[in-house]
C-alpha positions in Angstrom: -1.9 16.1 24.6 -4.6 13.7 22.9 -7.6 16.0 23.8 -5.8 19.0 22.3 -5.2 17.5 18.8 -8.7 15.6 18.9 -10.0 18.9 19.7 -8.0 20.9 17.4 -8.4 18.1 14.2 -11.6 16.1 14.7 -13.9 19.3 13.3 -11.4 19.7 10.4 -11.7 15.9 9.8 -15.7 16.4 10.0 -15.6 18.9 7.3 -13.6 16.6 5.2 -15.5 13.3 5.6 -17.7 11.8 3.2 -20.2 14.1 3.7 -19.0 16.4 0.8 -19.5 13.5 -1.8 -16.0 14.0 -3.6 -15.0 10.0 -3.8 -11.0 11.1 -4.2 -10.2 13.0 -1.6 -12.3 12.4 1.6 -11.2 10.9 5.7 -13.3 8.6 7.9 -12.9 8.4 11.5 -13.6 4.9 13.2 -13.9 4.5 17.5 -14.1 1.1 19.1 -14.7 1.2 22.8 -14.3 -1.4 25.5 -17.2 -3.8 24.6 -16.1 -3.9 20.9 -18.7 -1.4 19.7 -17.6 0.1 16.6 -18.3 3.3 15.2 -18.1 5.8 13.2 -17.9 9.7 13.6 -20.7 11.4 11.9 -20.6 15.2 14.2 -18.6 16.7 16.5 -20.6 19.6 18.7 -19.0 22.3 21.1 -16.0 21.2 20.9 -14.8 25.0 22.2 -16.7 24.5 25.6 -13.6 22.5 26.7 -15.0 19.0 28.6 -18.7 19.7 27.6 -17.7 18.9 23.8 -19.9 15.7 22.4 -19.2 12.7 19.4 -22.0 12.0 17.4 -21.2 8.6 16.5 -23.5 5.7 14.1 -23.2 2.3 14.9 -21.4 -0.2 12.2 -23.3 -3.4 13.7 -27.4 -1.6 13.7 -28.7 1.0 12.4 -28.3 3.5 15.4 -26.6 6.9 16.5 -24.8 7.3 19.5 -23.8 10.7 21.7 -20.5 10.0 23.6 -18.5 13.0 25.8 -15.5 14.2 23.6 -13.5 13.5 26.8 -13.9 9.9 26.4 -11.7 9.9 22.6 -8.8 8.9 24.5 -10.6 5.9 25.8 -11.6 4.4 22.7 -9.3 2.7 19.8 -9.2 4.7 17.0 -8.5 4.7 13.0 -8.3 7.6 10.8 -8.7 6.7 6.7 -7.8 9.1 4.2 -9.9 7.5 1.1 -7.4 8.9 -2.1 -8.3 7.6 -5.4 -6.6 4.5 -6.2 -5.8 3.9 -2.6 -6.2 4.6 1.2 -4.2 5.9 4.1 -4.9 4.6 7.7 -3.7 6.1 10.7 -3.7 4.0 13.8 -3.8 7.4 16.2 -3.9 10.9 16.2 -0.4 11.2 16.2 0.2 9.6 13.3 -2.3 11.7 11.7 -0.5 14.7 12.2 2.4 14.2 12.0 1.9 12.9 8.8 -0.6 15.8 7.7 2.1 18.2 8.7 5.3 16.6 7.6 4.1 14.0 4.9 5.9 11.1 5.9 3.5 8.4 5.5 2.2 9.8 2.6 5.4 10.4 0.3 6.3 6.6 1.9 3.3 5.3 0.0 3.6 7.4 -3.2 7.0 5.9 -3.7 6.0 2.8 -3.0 3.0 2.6 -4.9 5.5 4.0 -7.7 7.9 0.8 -7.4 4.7 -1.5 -7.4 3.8 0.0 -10.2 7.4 -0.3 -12.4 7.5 -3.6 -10.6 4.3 -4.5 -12.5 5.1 -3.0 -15.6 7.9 -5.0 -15.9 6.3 -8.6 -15.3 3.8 -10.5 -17.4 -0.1 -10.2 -16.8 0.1 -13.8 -15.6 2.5 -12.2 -12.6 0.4 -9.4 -12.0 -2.8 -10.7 -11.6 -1.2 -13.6 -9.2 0.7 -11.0 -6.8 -2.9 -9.3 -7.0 -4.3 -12.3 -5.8 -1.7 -13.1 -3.1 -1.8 -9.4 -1.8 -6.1 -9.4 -1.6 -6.0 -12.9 0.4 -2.9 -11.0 2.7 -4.8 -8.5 3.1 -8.2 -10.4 4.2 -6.0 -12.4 6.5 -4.2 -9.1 8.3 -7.7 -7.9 8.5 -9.3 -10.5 10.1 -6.6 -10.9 12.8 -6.3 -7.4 13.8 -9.8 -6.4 12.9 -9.9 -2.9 12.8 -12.1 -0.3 14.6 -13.5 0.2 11.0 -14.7 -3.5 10.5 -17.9 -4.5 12.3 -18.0 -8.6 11.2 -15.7 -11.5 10.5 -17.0 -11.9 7.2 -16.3 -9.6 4.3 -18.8 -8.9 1.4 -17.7 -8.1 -1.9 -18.8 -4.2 -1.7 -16.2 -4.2 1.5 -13.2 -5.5 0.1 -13.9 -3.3 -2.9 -14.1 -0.3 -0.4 -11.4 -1.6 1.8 -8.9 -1.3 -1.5 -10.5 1.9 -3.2 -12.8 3.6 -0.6 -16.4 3.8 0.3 -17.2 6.2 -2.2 -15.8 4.0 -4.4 -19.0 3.5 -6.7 -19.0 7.1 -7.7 -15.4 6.6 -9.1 -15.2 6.1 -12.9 -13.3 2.9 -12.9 -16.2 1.5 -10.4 -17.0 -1.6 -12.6 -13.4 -2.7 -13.3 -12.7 -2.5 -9.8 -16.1 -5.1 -9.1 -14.9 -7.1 -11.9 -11.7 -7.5 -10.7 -12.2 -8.2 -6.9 -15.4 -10.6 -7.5 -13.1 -12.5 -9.7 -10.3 -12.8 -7.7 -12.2 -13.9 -4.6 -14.3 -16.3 -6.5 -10.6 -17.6 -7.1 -9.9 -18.0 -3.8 -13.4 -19.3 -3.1 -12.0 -22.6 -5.4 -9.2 -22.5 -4.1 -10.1 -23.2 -0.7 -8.4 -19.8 1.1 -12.1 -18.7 1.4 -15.7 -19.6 1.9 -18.8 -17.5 0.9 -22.0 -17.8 2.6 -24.5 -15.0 1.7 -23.0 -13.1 0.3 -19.7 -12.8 2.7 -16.4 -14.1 3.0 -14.5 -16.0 5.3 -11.2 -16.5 6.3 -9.8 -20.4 6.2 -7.1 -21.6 7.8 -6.1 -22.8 4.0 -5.4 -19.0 3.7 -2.6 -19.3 5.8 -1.0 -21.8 3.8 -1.3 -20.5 0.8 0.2 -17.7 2.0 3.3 -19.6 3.4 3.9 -21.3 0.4 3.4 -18.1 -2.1 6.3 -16.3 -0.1 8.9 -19.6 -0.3 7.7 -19.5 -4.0 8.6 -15.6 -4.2 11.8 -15.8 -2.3 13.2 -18.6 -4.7 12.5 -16.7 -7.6 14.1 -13.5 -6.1 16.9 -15.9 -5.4 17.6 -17.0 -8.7 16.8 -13.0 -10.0 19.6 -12.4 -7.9 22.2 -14.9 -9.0 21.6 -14.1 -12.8 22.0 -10.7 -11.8 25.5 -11.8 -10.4 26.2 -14.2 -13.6 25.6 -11.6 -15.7 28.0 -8.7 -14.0 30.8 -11.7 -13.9 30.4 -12.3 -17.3 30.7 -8.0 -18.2 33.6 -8.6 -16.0 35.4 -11.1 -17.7 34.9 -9.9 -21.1 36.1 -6.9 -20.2 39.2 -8.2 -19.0 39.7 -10.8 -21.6 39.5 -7.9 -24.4 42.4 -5.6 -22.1 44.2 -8.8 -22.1 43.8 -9.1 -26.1 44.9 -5.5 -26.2 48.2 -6.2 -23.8 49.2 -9.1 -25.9 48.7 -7.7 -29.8 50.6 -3.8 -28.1 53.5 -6.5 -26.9 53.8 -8.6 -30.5 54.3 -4.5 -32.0 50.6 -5.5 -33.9 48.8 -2.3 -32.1 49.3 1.0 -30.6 47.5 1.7 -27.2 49.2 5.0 -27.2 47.3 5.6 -30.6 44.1 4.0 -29.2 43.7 5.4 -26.1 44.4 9.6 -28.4 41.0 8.0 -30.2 39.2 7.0 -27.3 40.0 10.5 -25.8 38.9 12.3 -29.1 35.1 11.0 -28.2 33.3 13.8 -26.8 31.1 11.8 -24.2 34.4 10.2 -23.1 36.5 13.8 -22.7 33.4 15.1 -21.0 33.7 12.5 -18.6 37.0 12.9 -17.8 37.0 16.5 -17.4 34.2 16.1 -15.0 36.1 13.6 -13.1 
């Protein structure tokens, strides 16, 4: 079942690599083998002569092309990325892959997410924003140095990488290319003094301060959810018992003969939004 999708999907993913230079709409596919060789697919050939198909595949550690038999995908780890233009889509198989370029499902997941960050964001102070940024890059470093993907060929991370990690490779091309290196070399020059990180040449590495850090960001974040929660709940009580203090009020002056509710509740009922409503009911 593997070999028929490869087959069927790795020439369409060829055509639609970034080959065809358009920085915001482009797929990379990523093999790592047995010996932790990583690569990256740069031609499929004869794929229609069934077994005889062949991978043209270039090296991430040396500059070097290798030729591998197609029937050997399934015996490699793979990762498809679908570069977009603010962000990326990874696929840990071919299955995910099409199921999600048939059906959508990890794509519309992501769109509405990306849509509640973004409210989210809108709705905090810059000071917020630029610390969840900072907490989600040095999360992100640390996921990616764990379970290193096919598409990572070092421990360390340069600058340039993290940029393309976040926005894609083509990255440079897109027109918001120098706020995106702005942002990212400050942020990891934060974390550089902050101890999460170390930078030597250029690169970045993962410290076990990271992990900390990390730890203490999410007690942080779940206290102040906490507390967003119980003013949530203060606030509803407090709707709650003015609204039933003011019924009460009403009950009490329609018993001393000072109001009418039959009278008040005609007027209420006069209200167009209010007979709408109750109509609808």
């Amino acid at each position: 079942m593997q070999l028929f999708l490869w087959r069927k999907y790795l020439p369409w993913l060829q055509r639609n690599s970034a080959a065809k230079g358009t920085p915001h709409d482009y797929f990379s596919v990523f093999f790592k083998d047995s010996d932790n060789n990583r690569y990256i697919l740069k031609d499929v050939q004869g794929l229609d002569n069934g077994q005889d198909g062949k991978l043209s595949l270039s090296s991430l550690y040396q500059s070097s092309d290798v030729d591998k038999k197609f029937v050997h995908v399934t015996d490699m780890e793979t990762e498809i990325v679908h570069y977009k233009k603010n962000h990326t889509l990874r696929y840990k198989s071919i299955f995910q892959f099409v199921i999600d370029h048939t059906l959508k499902i990890i794509t519309l997941k992501t769109q509405i997410a990306r849509l509640k960050g973004r409210l989210v964001s809108g709705a905090k102070s810059d000071t917020e924003t630029i610390s969840r940024d900072r907490f989600n890059l040095l999360r992100l470093l640390v996921a990616s140095y764990v379970n290193q993907r096919p598409s990572r060929a070092s421990s360390g991370f340069s600058r340039d990488e993290m940029i393309a990690l976040l926005y894609g490779t083509l990255w440079y091309k897109h027109i918001k290319n120098e706020a995106f290196r702005r942002k990212i070399t400050l942020l990891l020059e934060s974390l550089v003094i902050s101890g999460d990180l170390t930078e030597s040449q250029g690169n970045y590495y993962v410290q076990g301060q990271a992990i900390t850090t990390l730890v203490e960001y999410e007690k942080e974040d779940r206290r102040v959810s906490q507390q967003q929660k119980m003013h949530k709940n203060i606030v509803r009580f407090m709707f709650v018992i003015t609204v039933a203090t003011l019924l009460i009020i009403l009950v009490l002056l329609a018993m001393a003969g000072i109001v009418d509710l039959q009278v008040i509740w005609q007027k209420i009922l006069q209200i167009k939004p209010v007979r709408f409503l109750l109509k609808f009911i």
